[in-house]
C-alpha positions as CSV (number, residue, x, y, z in Angstrom):
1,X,0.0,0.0,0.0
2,X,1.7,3.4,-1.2
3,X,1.3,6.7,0.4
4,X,-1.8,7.7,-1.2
5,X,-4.1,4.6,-0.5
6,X,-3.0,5.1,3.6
7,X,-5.0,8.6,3.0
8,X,-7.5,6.9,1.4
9,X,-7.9,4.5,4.5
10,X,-8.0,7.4,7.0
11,X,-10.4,8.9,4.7
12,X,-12.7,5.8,4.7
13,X,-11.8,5.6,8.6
14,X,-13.4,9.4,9.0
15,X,-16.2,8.5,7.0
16,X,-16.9,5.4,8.9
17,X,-17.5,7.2,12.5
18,X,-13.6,6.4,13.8
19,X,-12.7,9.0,16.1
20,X,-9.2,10.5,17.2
21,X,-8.9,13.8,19.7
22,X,-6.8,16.4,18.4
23,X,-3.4,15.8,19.7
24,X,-3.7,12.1,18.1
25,X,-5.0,13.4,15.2
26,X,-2.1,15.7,15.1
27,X,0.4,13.1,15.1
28,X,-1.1,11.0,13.0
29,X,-1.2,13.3,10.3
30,X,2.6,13.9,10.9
31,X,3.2,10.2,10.5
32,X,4.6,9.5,13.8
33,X,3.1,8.8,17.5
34,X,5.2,9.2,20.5
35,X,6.8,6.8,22.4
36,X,5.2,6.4,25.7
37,X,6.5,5.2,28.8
38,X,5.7,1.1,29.0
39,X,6.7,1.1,25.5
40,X,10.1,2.0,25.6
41,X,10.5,-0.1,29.0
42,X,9.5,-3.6,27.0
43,X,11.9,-2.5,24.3
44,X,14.5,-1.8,26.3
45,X,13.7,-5.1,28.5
46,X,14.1,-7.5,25.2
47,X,16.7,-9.1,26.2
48,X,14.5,-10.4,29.3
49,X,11.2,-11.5,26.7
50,X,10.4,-11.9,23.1
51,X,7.7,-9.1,24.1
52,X,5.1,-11.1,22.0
53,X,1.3,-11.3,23.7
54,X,-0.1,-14.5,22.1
55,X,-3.7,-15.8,22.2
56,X,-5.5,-18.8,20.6
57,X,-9.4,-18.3,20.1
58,X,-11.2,-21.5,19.4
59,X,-14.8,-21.2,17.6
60,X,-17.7,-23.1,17.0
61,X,-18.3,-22.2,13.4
62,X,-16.4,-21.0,10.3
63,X,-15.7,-17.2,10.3
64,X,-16.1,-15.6,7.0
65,X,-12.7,-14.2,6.0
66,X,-13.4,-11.5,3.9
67,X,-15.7,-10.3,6.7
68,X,-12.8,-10.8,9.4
69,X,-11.1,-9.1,7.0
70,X,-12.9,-5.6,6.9
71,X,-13.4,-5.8,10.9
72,X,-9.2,-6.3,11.2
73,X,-9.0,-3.2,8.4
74,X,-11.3,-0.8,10.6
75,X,-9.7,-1.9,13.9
76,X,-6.0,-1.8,12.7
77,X,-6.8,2.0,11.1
78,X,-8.3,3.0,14.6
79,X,-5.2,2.2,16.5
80,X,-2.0,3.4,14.5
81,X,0.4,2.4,16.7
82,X,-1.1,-1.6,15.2
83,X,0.8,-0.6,11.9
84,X,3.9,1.5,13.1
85,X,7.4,0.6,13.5
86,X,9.1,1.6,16.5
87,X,12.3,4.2,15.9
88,X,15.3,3.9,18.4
89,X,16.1,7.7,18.3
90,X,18.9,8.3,20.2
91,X,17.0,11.3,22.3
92,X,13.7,10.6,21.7
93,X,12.5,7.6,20.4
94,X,9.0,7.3,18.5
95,X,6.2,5.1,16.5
96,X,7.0,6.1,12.5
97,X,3.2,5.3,10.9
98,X,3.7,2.5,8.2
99,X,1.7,1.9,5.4
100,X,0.8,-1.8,5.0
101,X,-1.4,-4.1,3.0
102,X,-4.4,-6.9,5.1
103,X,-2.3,-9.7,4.6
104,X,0.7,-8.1,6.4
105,X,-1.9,-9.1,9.4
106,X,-4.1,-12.0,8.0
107,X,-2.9,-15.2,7.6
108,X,-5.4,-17.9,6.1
109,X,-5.2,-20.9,6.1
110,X,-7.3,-23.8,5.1
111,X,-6.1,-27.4,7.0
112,X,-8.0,-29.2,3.8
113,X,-4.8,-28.3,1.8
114,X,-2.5,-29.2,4.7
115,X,-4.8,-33.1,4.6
116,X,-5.0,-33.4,0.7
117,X,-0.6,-32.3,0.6
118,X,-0.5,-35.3,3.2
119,X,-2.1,-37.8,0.9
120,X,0.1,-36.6,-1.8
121,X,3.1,-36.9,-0.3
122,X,1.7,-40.8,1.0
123,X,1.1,-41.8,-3.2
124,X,4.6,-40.9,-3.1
125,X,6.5,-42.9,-0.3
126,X,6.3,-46.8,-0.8
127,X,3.1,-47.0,1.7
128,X,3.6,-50.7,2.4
129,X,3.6,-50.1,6.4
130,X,1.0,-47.0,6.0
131,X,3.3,-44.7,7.6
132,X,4.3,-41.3,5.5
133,X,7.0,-40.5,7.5
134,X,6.4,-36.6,5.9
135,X,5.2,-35.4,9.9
136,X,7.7,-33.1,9.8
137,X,9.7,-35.5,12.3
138,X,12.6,-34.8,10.5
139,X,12.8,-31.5,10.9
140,X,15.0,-31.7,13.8
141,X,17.4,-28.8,12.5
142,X,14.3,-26.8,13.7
143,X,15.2,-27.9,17.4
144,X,16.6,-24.4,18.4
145,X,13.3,-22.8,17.6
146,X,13.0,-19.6,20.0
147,X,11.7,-17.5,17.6
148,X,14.1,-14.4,18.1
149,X,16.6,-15.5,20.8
150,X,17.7,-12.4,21.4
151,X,13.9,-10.9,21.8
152,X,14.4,-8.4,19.1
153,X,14.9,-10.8,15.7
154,X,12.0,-11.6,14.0
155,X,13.0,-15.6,13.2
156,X,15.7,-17.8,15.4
157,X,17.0,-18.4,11.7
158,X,15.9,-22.4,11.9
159,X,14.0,-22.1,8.2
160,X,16.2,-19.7,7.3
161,X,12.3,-17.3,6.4
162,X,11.8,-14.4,7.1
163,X,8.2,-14.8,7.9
164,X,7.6,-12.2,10.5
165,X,7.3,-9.7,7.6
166,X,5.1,-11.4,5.2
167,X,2.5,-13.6,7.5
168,X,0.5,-13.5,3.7
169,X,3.1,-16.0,2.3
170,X,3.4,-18.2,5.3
171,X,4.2,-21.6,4.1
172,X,2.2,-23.9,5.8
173,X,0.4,-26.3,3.1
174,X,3.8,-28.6,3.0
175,X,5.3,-28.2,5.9
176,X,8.7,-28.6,4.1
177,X,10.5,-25.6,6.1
178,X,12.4,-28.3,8.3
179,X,11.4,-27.1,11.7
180,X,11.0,-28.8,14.8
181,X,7.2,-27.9,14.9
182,X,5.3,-31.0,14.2
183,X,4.8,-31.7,18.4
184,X,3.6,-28.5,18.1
185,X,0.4,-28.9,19.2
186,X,1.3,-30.1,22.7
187,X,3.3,-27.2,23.3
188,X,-0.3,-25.1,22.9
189,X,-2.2,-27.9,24.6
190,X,0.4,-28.6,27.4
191,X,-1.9,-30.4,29.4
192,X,-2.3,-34.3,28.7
193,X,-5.4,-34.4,31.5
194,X,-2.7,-37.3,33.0
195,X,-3.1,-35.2,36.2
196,X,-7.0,-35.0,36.4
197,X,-7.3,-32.2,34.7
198,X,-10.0,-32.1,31.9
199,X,-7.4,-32.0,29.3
200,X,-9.7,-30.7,26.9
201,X,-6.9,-31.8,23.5
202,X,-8.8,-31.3,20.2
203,X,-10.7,-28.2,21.2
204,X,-8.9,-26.5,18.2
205,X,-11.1,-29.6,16.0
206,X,-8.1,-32.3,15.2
207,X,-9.5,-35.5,16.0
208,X,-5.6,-37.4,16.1
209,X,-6.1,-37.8,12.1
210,X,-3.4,-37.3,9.6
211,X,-4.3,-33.9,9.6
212,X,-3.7,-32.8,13.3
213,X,0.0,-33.3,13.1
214,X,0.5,-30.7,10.7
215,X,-2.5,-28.4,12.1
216,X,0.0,-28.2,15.3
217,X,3.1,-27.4,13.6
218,X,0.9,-24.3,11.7
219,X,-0.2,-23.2,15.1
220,X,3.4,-23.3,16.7
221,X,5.3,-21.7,13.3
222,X,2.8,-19.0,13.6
223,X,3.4,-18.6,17.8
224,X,6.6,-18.9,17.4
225,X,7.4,-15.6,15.3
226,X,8.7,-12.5,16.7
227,X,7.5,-9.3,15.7
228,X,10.5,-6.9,15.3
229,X,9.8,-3.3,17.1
230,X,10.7,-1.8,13.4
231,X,8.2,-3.4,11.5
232,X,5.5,-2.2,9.3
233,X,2.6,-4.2,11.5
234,X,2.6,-4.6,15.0
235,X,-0.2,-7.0,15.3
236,X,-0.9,-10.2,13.6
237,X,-3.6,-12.7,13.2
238,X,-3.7,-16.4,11.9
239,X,-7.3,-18.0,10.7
240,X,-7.1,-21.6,11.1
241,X,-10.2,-23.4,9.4
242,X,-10.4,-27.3,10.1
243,X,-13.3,-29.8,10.2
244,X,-16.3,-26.7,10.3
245,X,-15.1,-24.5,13.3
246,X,-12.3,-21.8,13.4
247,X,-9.5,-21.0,15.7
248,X,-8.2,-17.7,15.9
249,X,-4.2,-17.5,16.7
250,X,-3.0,-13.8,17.2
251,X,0.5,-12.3,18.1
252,X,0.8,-9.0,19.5
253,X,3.9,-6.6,20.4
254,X,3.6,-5.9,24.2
255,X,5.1,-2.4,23.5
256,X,1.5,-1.7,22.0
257,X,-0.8,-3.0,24.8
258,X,-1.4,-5.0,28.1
259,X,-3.5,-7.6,28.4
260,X,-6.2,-5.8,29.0
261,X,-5.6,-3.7,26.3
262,X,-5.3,-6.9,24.0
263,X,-8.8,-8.5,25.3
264,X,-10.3,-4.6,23.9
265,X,-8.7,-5.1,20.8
266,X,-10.1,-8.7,20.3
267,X,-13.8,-7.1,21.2
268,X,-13.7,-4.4,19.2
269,X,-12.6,-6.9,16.3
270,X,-15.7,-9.5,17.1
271,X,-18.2,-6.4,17.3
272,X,-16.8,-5.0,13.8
273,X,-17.8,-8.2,12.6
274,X,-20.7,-9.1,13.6
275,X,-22.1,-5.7,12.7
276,X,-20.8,-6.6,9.1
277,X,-22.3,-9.9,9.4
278,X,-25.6,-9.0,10.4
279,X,-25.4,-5.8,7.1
280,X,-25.3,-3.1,9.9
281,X,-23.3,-0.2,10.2
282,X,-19.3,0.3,10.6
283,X,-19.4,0.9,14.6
284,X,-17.1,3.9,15.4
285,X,-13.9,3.2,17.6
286,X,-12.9,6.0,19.9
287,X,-9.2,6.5,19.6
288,X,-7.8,7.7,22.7
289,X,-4.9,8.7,24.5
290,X,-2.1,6.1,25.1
291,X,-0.4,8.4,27.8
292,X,0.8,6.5,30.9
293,X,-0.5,9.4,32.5
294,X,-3.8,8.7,32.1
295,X,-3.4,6.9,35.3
296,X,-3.2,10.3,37.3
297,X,-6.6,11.8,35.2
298,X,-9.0,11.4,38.0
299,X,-6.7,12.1,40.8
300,X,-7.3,16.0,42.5
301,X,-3.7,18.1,42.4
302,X,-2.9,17.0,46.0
303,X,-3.2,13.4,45.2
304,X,-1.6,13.6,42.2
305,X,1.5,15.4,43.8
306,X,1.7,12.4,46.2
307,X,1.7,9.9,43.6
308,X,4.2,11.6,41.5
309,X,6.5,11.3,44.7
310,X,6.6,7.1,44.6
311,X,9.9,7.3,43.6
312,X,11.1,4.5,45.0
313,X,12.5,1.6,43.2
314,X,10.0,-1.7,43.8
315,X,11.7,-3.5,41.5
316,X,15.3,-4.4,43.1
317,X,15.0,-7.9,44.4
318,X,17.4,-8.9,47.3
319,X,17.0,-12.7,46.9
320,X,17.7,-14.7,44.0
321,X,14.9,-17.1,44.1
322,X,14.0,-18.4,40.5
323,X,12.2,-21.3,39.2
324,X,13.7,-25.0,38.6
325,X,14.5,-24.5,35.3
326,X,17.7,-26.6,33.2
327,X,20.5,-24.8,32.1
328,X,20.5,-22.8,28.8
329,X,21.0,-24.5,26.4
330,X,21.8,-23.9,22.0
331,X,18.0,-26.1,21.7
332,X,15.7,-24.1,23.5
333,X,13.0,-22.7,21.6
334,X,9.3,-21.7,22.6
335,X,7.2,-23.4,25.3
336,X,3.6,-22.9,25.3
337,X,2.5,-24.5,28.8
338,X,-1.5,-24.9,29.3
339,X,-3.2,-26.7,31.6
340,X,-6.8,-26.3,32.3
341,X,-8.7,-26.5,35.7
342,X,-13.1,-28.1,35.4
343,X,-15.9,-26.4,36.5
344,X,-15.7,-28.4,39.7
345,X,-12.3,-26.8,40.7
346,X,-13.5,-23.3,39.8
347,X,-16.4,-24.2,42.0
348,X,-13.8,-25.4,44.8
349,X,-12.0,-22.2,44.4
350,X,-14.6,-19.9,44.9
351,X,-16.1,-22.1,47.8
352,X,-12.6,-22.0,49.7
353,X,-12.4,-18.1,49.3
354,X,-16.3,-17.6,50.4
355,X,-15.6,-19.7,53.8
356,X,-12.2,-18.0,54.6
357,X,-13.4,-14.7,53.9
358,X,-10.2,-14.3,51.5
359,X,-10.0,-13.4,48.0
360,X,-10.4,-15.7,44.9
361,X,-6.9,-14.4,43.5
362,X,-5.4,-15.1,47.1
363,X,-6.4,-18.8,46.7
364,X,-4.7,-18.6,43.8
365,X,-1.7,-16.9,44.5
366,X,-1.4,-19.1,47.7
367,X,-1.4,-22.6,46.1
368,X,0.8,-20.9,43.1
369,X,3.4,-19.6,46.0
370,X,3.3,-22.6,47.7
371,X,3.5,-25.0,44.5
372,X,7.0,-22.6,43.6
373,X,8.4,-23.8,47.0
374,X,7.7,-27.2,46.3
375,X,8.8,-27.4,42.6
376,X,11.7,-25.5,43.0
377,X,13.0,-26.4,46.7
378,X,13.6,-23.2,48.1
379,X,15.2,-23.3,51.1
380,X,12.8,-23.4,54.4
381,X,13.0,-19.9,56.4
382,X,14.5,-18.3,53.5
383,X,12.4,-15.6,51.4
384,X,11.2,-15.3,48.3
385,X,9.3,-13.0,46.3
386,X,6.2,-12.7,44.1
387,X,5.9,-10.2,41.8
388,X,1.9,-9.3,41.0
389,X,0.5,-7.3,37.8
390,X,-2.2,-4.9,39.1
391,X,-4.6,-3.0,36.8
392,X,-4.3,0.7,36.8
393,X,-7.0,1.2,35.0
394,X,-9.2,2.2,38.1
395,X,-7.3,5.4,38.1
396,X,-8.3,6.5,35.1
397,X,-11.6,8.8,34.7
398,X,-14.6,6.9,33.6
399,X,-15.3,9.3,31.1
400,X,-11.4,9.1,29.3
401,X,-10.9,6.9,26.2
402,X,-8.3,5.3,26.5
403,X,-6.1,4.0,23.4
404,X,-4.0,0.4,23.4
405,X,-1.5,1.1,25.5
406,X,-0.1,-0.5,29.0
407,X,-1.7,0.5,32.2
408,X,0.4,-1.7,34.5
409,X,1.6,-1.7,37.8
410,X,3.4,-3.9,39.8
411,X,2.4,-5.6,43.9
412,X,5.6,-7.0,44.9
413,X,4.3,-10.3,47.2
414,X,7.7,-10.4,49.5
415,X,7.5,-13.6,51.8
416,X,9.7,-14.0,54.8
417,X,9.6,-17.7,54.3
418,X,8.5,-20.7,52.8
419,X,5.6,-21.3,55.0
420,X,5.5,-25.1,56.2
421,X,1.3,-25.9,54.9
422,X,-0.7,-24.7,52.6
423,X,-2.9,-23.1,55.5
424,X,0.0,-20.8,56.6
425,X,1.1,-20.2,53.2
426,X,-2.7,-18.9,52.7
427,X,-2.8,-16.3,55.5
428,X,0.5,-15.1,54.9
429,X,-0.5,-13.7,51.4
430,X,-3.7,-12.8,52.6
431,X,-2.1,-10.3,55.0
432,X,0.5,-9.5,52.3
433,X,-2.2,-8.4,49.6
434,X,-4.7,-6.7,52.1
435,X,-1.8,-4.6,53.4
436,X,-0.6,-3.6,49.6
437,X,-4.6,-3.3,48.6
438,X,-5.2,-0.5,51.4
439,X,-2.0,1.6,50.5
440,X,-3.2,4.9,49.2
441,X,-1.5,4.5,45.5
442,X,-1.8,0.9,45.3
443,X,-0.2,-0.2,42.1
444,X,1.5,3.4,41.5
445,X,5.0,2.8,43.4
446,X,7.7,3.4,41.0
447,X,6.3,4.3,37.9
448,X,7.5,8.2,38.6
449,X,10.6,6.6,39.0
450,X,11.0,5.2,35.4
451,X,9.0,8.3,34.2
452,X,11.6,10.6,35.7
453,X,14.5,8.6,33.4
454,X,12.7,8.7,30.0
455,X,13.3,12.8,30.9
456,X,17.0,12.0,29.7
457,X,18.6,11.2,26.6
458,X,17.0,7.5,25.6
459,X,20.9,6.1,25.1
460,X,21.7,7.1,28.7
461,X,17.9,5.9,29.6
462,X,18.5,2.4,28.4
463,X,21.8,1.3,30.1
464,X,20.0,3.0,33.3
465,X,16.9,1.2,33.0
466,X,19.3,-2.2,32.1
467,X,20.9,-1.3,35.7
468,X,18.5,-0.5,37.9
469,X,15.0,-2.3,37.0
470,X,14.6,-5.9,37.7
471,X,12.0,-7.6,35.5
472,X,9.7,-9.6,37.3
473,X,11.6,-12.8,37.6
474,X,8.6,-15.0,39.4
475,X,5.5,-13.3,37.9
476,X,1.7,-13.8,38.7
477,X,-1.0,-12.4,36.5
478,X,-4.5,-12.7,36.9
479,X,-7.0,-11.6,33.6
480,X,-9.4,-12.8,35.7
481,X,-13.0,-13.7,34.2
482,X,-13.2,-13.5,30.2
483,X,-16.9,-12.6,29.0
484,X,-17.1,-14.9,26.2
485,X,-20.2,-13.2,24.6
486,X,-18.5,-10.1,23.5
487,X,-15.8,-12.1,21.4
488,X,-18.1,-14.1,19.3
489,X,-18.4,-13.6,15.7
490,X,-21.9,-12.9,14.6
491,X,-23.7,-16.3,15.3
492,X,-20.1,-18.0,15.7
493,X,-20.0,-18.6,19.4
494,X,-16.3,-18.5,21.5
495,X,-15.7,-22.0,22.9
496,X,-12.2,-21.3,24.4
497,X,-9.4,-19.0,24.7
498,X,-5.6,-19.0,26.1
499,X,-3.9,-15.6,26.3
500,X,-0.5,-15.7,27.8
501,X,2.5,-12.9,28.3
502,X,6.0,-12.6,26.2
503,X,7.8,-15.9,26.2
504,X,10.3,-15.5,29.1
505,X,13.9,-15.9,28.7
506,X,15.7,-18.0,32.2
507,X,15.4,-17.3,35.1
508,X,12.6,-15.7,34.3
509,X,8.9,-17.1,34.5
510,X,5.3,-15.5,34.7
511,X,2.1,-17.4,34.8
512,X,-1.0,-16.3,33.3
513,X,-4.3,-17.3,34.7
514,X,-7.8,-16.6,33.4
515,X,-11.3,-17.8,33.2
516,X,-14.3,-18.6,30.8
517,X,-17.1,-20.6,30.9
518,X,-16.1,-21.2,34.5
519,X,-13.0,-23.1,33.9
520,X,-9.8,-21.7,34.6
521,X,-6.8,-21.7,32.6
522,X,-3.0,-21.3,33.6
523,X,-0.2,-20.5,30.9
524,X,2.8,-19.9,30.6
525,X,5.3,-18.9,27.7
526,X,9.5,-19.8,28.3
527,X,12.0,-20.3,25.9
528,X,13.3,-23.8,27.2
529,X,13.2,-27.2,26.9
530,X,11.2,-30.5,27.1
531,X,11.9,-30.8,30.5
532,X,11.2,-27.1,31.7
533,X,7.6,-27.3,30.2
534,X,7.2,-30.4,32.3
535,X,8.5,-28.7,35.4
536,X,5.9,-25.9,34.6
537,X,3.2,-28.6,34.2
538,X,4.6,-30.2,37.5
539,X,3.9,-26.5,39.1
540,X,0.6,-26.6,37.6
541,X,-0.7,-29.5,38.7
542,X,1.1,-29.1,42.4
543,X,-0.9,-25.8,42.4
544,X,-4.2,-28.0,42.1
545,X,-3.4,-30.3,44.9
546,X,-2.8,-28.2,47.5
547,X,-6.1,-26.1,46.4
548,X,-7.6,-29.7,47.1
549,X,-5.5,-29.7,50.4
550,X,-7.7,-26.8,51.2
551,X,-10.8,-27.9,50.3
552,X,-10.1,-31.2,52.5
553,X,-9.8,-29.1,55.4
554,X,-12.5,-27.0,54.9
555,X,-14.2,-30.6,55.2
């Protein structure tokens, strides 16, 4: 797309009710958005993360792609930062607006092709024994698959593509790239229900036939890209038809958005589509601001002088606590960990927070504090620490709009001790969160602090930031309940979903935990090995017994 078709599509965004305030309008029409505080911290962090935000959508239906299409357009136009490359200026660093073409976004692709390339490739092996051997099992030169080991390349160079910058020519049908991806689809599914989980394999549709094996490597060559800050498009969606239902996979830069900010984007995608679906009306997008600031908007001047004064530095950890995980190694690549909790355990959850007159999310972060002690052996009497995301969006006026952008803060959850049961682990971070909760700018600490360093030159900024700010190395995020009706696609109903953070580079790891249809899900997303996504799995399914440990002596 050249410089005059982008006017067009601002034009056609006017027309279509989009709306921008004046200052973004400004800098739109410029060609460049500034650089705002989260986003040059994950760029600067990259060596930490791959910075990715990935999510998998499973459907109930086929969704109409040249319908998805038009809903991506409008949505992608609204937020320009989804189709800017990020500029390392020296001083001041900024988003350049790109022009780009739908299928620098939209990947399609049609598992029929990937079935009927199978049986082709069978006519042309002997067949005697029934086995193809064309799984992609050979693709073991793929083995060191991190997608971007160094969190700012787009490929780990395994295939030798450069696919992060043309998703349109993706080549899936063959699977002849040589990567490692054919188990792909347990490293998206990563729980085998061998723990009592419901292990719900085959939601995305495979049914174990020739088909599925390739279906997973698809799923994991598209996850395991990295979008380079520089790019044209900073957002990127894969539509996966197979056996009548849809599954969604998307990849997002983390400099753009939070989680939060990701689970708008996906809304305002599903209601652009099914208002095309049903022949209504574009619906307008409010464009708003993307300033970490907003945070402060609803704050009087006195408050907002006390905030500014968190300067401290929450990050610095004093203990070097980190999770069980091998030594790095050349082979690590990307490890998508999921395991998923019944209806049942939600139920138990919620039961064993009502009776203690604690917190679903302290349940939670209990059994997950207490499974870390157990996986990992941390010394008895020794501390450890936590680290919590916390929302910052209830600072914010209700009446702002606010853009994609982060809105993050962080609860450090510093224990004296690995506590000795469950029950003691359970009070402990009950006090913990209840004391953080009632501080006055919960969730605020530092962020003047990093703020007050982007004031300087950026290559000063960045060796500073490299020095002083710890990433959080044992992470805990909660999304928290996923309304399911707002992401369905017309008639197309949502029948599961897995968002996760970045992919986390040793010693780092952060959980994600959500829930839908009252099931909760737990992911995670390291560049490792075979036997760190089983330790994660082990920490997962330690998590669920001693929630059971609870519930037996609530009995």
């Amino acid at each position: 797309m050249d410089k005059s078709n982008l006017d067009i599509n601002r034009l056609s965004q006017q027309a279509a009710g989009v709306h921008t305030n004046g200052v973004a309008g400004s800098r739109l029409s410029k060609g460049r958005l500034r650089a705002e505080l989260w986003d040059k911290l994950h760029f600067i962090l990259s060596d930490f993360t791959d910075r990715m935000i990935r999510g998998e959508f499973w459907y109930d239906g086929l969704i109409d792609v040249d319908i998805l299409k038009q809903a991506l357009q409008h949505v992608v136009e609204a937020h320009p930062v989804l189709h800017s490359a990020f500029i390392d200026s020296a001083f001041r660093p900024y988003w350049a607006v790109r022009p780009y073409a739908i299928n620098d976004i939209l990947t399609v692709v049609e598992t029929t092709v990937i079935e009927n390339t199978r049986a082709e490739e069978e006519d042309v092996t002997d067949g005697s024994d029934g086995s193809d051997g064309s799984d992609g099992s050979d693709g073991s030169g793929g083995s060191d698959g991190s997608g971007g080991s160094d969190g700012s390349d787009v490929t780990d160079g395994s295939d030798g593509s450069d696919r992060s910058d043309r998703s349109d020519r993706t080549e899936v049908e063959d699977g002849s790239d040589g990567s490692d991806g054919s188990d792909g689809s347990d490293r998206t599914e990563g729980s085998d229900g061998s723990d009592g989980t419901d292990g719900t394999e085959g939601s995305d549709g495979s049914d174990g036939s020739g088909g599925s094996d390739r279906l997973g490597k698809v799923r994991y060559d598209f996850m395991n890209q990295v979008i380079p800050a520089d790019h044209n498009v900073q957002f990127k969606v894969a539509l996966i038809n197979h056996k009548g239902k849809s599954m969604l996979c998307v990849l997002a830069n983390h400099m753009c958005m939070d989680g939060k900010g990701a689970y708008m984007l996906f809304e305002q995608t599903a209601r652009i589509y099914t208002a095309l679906k049903k022949r209504q009306s574009m619906p307008a997008i409010k464009a708003g601001s993307r300033a970490a600031s907003m945070v402060y908007s609803r704050m009087s001047l006195w408050n907002k002088l006390g905030a500014w004064l968190l300067l401290k530095n929450i990050s610095r950890l004093k203990e070097k606590r980190t999770f069980a995980f091998e030594k790095e190694h050349v082979a690590d690549s990307l490890q998508m960990v999921v395991q998923k909790w019944s209806l049942e355990d939600a139920d138990n959850i919620r039961e064993i927070a009502k009776r203690r007159q604690v917190t679903v999310n302290d349940v939670l972060l209990s059994c997950y504090a207490h499974a870390l002690c157990e996986t990992s052996n941390f010394p008895e009497g020794r501390p450890f620490t936590v680290t919590c995301m916390v929302d910052n969006r209830k600072y914010i006026k209700p009446s702002a709009t606010i853009g994609l952008t982060n809105h993050v803060g962080l609860l450090q959850l510093k224990m004296d001790r690995c506590e000795s049961t469950i029950e003691k682990t359970l009070h402990c971070v009950h006090n913990l969160t209840k004391r953080g909760k009632n501080k006055h700018y919960f969730g605020l600490s530092g962020i003047p602090l990093i703020g007050l360093g982007y004031v300087l030159p950026f290559f000063i900024v960045k060796p500073g930031t490299r020095l002083w700010f710890t990433p959080p190395v044992l992470g805990f995020s909660n999304l928290g309940i996923i309304p399911h009706e707002p992401l369905a696609m017309g008639d197309v109903a949502l029948e599961d979903i897995m968002v996760m953070g970045p992919s986390q580079y040793k010693r780092h790891l952060t959980i994600a935990i959500q829930m839908m249809h009252n099931r909760l899900l737990f992911g995670a997303a390291v560049r490792g090995s075979e036997k760190d996504k089983e330790k994660i799995q082990d920490l997962f399914t330690n998590m669920r017994k001693h929630m059971r440990e609870l519930l037996r002596n609530e009995e």
